[in-house]
TIVO-2410 file (N, C-alpha, C; in nm, 3 decimals):
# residues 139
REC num residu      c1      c2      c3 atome chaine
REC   1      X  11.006   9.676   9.833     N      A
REC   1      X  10.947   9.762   9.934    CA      A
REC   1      X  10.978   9.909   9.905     C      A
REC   2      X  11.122   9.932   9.881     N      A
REC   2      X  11.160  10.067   9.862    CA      A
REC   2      X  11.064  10.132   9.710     C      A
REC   3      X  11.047  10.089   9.596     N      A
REC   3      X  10.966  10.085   9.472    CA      A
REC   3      X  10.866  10.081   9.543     C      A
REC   4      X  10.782  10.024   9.637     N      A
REC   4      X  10.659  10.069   9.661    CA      A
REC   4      X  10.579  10.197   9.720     C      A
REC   5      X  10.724  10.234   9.830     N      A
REC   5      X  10.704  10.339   9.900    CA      A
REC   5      X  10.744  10.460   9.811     C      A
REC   6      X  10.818  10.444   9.698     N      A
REC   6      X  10.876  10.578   9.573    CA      A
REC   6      X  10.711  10.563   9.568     C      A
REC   7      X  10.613  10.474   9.489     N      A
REC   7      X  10.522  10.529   9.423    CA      A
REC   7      X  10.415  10.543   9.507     C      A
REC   8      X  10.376  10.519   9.625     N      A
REC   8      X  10.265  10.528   9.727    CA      A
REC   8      X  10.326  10.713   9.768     C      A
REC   9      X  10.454  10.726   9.737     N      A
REC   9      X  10.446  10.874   9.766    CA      A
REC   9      X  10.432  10.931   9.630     C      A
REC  10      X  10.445  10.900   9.545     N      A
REC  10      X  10.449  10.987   9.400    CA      A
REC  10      X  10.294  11.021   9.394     C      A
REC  11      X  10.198  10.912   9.444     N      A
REC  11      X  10.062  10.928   9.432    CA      A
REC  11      X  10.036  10.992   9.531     C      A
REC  12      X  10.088  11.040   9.674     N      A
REC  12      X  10.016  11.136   9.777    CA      A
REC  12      X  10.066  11.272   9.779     C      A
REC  13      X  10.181  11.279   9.663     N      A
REC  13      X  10.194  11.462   9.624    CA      A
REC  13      X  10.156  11.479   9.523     C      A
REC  14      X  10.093  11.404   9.380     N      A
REC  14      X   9.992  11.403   9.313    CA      A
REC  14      X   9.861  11.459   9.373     C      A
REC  15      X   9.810  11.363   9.431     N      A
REC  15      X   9.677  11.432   9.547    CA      A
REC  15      X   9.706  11.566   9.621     C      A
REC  16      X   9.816  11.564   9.674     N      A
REC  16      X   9.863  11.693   9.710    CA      A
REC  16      X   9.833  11.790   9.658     C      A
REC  17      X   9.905  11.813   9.500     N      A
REC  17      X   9.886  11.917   9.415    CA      A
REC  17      X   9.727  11.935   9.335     C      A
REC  18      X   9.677  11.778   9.358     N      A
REC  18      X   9.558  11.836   9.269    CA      A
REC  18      X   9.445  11.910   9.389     C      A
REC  19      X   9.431  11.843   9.502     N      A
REC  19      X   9.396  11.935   9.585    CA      A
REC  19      X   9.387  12.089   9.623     C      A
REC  20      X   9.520  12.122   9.594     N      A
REC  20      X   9.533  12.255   9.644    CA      A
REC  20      X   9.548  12.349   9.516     C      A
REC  21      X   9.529  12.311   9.371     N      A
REC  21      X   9.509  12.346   9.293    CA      A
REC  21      X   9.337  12.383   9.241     C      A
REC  22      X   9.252  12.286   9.285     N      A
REC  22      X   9.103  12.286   9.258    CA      A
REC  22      X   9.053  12.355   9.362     C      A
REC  23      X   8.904  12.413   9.237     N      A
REC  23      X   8.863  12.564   9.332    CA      A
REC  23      X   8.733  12.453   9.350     C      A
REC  24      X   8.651  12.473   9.413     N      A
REC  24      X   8.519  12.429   9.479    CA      A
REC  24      X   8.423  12.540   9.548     C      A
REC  25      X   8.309  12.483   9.506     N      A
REC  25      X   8.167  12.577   9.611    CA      A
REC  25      X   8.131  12.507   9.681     C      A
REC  26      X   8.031  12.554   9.759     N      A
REC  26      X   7.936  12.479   9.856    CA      A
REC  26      X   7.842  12.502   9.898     C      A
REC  27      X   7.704  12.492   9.869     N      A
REC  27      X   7.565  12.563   9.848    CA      A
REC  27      X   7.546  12.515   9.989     C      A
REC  28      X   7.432  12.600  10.057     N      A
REC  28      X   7.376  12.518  10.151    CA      A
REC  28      X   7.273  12.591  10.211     C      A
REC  29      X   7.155  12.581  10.243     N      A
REC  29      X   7.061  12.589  10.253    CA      A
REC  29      X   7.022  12.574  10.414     C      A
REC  30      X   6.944  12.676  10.478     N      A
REC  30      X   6.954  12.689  10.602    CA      A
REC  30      X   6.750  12.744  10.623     C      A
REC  31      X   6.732  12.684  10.695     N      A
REC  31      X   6.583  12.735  10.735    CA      A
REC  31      X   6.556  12.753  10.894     C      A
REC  32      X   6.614  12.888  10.940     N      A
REC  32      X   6.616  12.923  11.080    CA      A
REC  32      X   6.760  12.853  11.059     C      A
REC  33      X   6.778  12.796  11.220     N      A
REC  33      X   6.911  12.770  11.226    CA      A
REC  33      X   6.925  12.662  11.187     C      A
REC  34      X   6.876  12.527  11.102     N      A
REC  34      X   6.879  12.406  11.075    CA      A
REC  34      X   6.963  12.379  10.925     C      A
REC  35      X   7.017  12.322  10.907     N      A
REC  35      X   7.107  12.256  10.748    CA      A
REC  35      X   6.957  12.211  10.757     C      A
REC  36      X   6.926  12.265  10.596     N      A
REC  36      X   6.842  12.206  10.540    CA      A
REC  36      X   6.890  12.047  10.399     C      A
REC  37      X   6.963  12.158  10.328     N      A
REC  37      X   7.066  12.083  10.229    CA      A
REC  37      X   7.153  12.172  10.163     C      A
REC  38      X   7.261  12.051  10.172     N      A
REC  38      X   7.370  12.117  10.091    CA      A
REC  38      X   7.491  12.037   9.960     C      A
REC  39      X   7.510  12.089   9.907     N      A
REC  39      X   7.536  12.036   9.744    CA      A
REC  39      X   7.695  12.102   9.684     C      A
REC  40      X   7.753  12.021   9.651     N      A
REC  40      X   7.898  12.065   9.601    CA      A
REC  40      X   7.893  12.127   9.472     C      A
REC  41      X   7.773  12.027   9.379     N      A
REC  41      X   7.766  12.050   9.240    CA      A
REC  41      X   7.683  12.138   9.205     C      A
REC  42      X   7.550  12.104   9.227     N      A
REC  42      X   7.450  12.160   9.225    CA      A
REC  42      X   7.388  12.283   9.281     C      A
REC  43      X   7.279  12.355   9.247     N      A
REC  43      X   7.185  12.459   9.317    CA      A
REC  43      X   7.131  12.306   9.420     C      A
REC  44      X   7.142  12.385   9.561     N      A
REC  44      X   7.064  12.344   9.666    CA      A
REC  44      X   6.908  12.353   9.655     C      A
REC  45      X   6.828  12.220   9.724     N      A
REC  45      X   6.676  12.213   9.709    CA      A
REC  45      X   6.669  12.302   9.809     C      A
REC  46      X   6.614  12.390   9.790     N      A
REC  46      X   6.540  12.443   9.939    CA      A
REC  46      X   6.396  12.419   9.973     C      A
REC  47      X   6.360  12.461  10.095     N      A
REC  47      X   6.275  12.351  10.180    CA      A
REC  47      X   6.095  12.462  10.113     C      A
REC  48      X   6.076  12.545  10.037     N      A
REC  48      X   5.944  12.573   9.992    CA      A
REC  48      X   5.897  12.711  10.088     C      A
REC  49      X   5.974  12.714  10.174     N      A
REC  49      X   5.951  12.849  10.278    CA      A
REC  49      X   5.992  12.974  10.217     C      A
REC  50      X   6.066  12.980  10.181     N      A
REC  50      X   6.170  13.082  10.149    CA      A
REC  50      X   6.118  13.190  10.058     C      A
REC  51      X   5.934  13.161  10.006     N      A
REC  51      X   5.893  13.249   9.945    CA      A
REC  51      X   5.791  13.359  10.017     C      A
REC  52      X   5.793  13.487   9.971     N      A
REC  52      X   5.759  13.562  10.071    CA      A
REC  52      X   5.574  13.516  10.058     C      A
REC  53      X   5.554  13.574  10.169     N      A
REC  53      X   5.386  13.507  10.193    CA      A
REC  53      X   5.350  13.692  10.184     C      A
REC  54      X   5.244  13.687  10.128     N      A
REC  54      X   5.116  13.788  10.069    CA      A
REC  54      X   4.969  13.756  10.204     C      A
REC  55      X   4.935  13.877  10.257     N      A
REC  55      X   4.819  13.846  10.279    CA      A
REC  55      X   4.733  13.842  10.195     C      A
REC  56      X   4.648  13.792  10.223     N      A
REC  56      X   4.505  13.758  10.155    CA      A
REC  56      X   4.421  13.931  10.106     C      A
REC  57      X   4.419  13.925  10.223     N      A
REC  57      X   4.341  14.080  10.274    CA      A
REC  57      X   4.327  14.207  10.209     C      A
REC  58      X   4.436  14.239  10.173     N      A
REC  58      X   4.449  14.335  10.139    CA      A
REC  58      X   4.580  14.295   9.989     C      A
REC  59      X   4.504  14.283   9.876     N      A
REC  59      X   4.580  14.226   9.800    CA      A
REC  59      X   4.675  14.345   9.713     C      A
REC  60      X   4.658  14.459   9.719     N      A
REC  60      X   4.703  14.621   9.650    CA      A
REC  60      X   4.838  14.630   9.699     C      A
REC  61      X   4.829  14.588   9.884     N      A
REC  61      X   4.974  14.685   9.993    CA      A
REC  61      X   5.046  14.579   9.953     C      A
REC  62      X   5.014  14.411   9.916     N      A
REC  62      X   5.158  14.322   9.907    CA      A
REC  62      X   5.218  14.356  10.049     C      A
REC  63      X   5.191  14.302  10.199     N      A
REC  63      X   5.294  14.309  10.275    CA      A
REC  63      X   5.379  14.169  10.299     C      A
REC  64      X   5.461  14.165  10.354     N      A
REC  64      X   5.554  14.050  10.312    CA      A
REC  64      X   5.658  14.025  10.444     C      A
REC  65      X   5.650  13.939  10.454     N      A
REC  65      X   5.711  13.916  10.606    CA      A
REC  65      X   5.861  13.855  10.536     C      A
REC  66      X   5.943  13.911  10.633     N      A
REC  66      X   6.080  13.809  10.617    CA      A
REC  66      X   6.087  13.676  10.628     C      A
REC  67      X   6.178  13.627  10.500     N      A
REC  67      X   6.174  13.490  10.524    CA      A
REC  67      X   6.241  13.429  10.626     C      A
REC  68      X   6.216  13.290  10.698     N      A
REC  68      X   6.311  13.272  10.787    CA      A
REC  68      X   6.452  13.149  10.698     C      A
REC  69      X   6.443  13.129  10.601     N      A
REC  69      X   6.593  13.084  10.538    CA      A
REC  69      X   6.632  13.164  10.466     C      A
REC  70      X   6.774  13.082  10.469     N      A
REC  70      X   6.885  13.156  10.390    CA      A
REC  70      X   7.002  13.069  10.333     C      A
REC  71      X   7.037  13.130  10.247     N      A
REC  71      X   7.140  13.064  10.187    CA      A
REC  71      X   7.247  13.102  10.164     C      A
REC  72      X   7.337  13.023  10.180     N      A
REC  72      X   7.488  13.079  10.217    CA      A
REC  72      X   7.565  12.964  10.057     C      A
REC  73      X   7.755  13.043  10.032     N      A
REC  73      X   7.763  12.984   9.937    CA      A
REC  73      X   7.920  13.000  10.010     C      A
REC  74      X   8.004  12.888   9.989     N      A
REC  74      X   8.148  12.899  10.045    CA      A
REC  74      X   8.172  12.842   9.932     C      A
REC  75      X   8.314  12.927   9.910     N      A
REC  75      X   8.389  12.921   9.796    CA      A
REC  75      X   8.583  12.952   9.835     C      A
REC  76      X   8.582  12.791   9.781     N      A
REC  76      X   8.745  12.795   9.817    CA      A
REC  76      X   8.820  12.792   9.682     C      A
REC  77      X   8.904  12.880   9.660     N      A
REC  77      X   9.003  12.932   9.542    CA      A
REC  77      X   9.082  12.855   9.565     C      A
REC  78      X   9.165  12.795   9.407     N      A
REC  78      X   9.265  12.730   9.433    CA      A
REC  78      X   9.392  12.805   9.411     C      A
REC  79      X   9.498  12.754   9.395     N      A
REC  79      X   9.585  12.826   9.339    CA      A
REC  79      X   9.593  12.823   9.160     C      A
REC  80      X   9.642  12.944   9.136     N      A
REC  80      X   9.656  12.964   8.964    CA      A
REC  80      X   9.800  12.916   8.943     C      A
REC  81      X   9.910  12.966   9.039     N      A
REC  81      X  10.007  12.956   8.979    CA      A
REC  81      X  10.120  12.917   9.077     C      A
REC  82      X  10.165  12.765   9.079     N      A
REC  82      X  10.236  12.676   9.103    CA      A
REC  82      X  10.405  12.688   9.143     C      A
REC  83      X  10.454  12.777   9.041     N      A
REC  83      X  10.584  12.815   9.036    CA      A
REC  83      X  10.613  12.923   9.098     C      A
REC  84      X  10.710  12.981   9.195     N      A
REC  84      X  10.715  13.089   9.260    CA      A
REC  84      X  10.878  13.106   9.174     C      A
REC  85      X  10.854  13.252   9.128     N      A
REC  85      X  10.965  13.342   9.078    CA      A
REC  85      X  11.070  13.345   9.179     C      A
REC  86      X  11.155  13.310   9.092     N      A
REC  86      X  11.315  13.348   9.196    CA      A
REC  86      X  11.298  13.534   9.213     C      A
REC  87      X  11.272  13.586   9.110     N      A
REC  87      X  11.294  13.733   9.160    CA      A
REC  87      X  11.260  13.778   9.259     C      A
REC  88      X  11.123  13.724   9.302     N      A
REC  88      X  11.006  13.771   9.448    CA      A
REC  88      X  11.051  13.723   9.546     C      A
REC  89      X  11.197  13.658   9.557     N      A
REC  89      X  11.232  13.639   9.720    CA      A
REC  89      X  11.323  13.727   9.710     C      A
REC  90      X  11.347  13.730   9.870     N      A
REC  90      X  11.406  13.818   9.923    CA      A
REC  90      X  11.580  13.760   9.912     C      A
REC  91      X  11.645  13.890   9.900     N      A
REC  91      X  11.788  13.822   9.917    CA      A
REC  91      X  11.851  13.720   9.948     C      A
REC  92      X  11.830  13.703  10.111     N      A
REC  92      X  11.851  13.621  10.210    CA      A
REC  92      X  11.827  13.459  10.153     C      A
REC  93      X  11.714  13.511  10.119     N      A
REC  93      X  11.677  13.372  10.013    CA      A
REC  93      X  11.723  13.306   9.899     C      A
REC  94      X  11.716  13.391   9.809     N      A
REC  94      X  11.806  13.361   9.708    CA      A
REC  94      X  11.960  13.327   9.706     C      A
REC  95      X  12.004  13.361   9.818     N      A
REC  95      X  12.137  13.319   9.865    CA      A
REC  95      X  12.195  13.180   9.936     C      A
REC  96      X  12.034  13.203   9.965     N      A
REC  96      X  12.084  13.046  10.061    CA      A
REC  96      X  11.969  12.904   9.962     C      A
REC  97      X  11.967  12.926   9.840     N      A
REC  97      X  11.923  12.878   9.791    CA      A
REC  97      X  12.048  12.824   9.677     C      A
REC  98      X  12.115  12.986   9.664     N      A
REC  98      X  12.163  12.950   9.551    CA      A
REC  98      X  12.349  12.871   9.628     C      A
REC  99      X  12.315  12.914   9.744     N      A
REC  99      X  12.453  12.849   9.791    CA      A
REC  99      X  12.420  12.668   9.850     C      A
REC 100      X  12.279  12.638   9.871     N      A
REC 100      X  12.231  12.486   9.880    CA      A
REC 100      X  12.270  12.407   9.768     C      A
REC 101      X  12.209  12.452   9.620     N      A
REC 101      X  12.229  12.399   9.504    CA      A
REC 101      X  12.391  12.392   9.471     C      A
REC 102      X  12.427  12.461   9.490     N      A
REC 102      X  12.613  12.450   9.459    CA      A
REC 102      X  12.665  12.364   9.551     C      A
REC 103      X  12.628  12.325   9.643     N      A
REC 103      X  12.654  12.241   9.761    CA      A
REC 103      X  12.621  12.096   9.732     C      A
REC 104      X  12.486  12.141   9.710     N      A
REC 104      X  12.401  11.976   9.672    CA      A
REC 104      X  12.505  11.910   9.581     C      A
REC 105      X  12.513  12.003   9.407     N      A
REC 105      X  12.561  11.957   9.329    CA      A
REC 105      X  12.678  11.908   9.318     C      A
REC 106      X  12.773  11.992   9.385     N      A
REC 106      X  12.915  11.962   9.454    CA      A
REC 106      X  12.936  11.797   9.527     C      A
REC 107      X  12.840  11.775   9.575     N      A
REC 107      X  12.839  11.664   9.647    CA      A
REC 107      X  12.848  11.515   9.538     C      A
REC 108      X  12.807  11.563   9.426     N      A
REC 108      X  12.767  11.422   9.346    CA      A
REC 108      X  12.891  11.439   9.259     C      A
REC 109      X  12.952  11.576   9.242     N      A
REC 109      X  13.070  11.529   9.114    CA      A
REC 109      X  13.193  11.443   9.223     C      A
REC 110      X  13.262  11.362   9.132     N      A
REC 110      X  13.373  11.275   9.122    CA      A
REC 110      X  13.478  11.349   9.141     C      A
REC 111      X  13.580  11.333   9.151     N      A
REC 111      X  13.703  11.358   9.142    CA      A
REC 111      X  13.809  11.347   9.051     C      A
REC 112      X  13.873  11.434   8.977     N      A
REC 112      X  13.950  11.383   8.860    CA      A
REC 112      X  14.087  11.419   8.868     C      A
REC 113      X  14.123  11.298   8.977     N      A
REC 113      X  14.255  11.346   9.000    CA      A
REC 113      X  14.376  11.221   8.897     C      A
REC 114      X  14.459  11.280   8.857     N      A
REC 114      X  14.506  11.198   8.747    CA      A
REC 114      X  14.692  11.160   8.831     C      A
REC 115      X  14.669  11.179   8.928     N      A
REC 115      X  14.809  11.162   9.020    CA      A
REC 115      X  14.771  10.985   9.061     C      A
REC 116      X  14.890  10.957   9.050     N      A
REC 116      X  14.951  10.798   9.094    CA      A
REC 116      X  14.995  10.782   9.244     C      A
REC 117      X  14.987  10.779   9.346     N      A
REC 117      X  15.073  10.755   9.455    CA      A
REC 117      X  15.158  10.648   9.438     C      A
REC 118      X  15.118  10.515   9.391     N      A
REC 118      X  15.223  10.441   9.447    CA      A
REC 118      X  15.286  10.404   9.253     C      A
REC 119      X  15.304  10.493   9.205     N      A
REC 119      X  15.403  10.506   9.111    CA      A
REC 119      X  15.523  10.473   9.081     C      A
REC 120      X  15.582  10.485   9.203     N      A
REC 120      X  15.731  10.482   9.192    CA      A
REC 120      X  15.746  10.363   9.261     C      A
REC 121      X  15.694  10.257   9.382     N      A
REC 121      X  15.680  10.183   9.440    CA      A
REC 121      X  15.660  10.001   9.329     C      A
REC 122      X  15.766   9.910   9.372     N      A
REC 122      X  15.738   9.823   9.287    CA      A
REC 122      X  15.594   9.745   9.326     C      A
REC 123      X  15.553   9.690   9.253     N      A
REC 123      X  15.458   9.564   9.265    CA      A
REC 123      X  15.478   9.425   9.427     C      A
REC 124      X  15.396   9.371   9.465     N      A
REC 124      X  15.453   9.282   9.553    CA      A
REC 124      X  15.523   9.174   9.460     C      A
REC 125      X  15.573   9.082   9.517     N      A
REC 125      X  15.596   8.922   9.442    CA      A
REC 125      X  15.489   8.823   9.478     C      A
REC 126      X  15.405   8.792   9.364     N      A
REC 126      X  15.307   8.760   9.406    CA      A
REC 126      X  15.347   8.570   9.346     C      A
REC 127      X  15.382   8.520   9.255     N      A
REC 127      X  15.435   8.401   9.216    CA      A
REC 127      X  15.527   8.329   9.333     C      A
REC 128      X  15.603   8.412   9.468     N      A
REC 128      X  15.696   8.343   9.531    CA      A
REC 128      X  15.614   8.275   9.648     C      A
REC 129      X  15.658   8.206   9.685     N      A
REC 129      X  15.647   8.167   9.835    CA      A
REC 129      X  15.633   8.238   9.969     C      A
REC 130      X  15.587   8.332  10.036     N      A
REC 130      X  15.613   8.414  10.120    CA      A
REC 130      X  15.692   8.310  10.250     C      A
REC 131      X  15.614   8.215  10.293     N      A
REC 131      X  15.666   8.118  10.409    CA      A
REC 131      X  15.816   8.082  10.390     C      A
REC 132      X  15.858   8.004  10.271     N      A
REC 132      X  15.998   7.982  10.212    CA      A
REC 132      X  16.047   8.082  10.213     C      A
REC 133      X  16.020   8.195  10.118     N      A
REC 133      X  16.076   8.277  10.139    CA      A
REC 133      X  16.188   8.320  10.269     C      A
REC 134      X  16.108   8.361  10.396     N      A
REC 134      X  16.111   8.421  10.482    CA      A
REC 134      X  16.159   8.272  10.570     C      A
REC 135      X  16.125   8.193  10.567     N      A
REC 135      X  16.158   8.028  10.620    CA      A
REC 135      X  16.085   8.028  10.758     C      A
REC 136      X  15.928   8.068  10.743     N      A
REC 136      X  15.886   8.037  10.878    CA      A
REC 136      X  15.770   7.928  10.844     C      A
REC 137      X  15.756   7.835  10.955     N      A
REC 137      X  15.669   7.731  10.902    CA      A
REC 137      X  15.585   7.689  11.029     C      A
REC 138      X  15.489   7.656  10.980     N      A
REC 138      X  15.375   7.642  11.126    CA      A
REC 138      X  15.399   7.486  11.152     C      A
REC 139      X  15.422   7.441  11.299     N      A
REC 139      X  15.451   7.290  11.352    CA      A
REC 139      X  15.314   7.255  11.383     C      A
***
């Protein structure tokens, strides 16, 4: 269970990072106020309106009415760069960063203490009898 949940998270900060790393567009196509279509990859179809109309009439003046679509394009940047410089924080930061890590690390070393306490102290008697010994006996 524990091995499953290490890698069900290794794969959702994977997704994490590739997410917020990838840049994307988003075409989309509007005629008056309606989504006409819209496309992640591609140039959007638009709906055939969108070209200006000519009267007939008077073919020299070209007058030309506004179109009523439009097209809009959203564009989300990803990030370039992943690693943030120790230099660009602020003191405060770097201090309590660099006093976490000495802490953290502190926590995992061992101890190398080469002192004996019971040194001078003999061994028990472990071959005797303790009951005889002592002459107590359960009735």
């Amino acid at each position: 269970m524990k091995q499953f949940i290490h890698k069900s998270m290794a794969v959702f900060m994977a997704a994490v990072v590739l997410m917020t790393t990838m840049s994307f567009t988003v075409d989309m196509h509007y005629c008056g106020d309606t989504l006409v279509d819209f496309s992640f990859i591609q140039q959007v179809e638009t709906c055939g309106m969108e070209k200006e109309q000519v009267t007939p009439s008077c073919e020299k003046q070209m007058v030309s009415q506004k179109s009523c679509c439009s097209d809009e394009q959203m564009v989300k940047q990803g990030q370039d760069d992943l690693k943030t410089s120790f230099d660009t924080l602020s003191f405060e930061k770097q201090t309590f960063i660099a006093a976490f890590t000495y802490s953290y690390i502190k926590l995992f070393e061992g101890t190398a203490s080469t002192d004996v306490s019971y040194k001078d102290y003999p061994p028990p008697f472990v071959k005797r009898d303790v009951q005889v010994l002592h002459q107590t006996f359960l009735i």
